[in-house]
N, C-alpha and C positions, 0 to 999 in steps of 0.2 A: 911206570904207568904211562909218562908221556910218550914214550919209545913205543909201547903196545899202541896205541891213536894212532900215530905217524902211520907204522904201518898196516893198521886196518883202512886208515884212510888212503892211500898209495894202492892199496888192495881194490878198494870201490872206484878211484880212480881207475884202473885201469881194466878193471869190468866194464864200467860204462862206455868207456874208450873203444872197448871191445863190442860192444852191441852196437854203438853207434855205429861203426865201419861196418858190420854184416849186416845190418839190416837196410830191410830195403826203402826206406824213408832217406833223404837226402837235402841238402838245404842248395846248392848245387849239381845239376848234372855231372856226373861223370868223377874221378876218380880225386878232382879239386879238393874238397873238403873234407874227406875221408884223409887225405895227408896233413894236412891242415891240423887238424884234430889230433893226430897221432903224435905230430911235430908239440903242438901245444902238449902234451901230455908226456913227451921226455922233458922239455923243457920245466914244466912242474914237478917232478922227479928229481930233476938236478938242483932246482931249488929247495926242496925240502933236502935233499942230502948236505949241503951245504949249510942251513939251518941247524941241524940234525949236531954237529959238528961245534 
């Protein structure tokens, strides 16, 4: 069951991850934050795999 969580939550993580970069709201100009985000968001992927383990 906990394995099923993990990855619905890795799932919503990386939707959200996904709507924040296309959309056109930005907390910085230009392409800064949109990496920023993405970066954070393997980095919490490889921690929960790591976990996981």
């Amino acid at each position: 069951m906990e394995n099923s969580s993990n990855n619905g939550m890795k799932v919503l993580v990386a939707f959200l991850i996904f709507l924040y970069v296309i959309s056109p709201i930005d907390a910085v100009q230009g392409p800064i934050d949109d990496v920023i985000v993405v970066l954070m968001g393997i980095s919490m992927n490889k921690n929960k795999k790591g976990d996981d383990e």
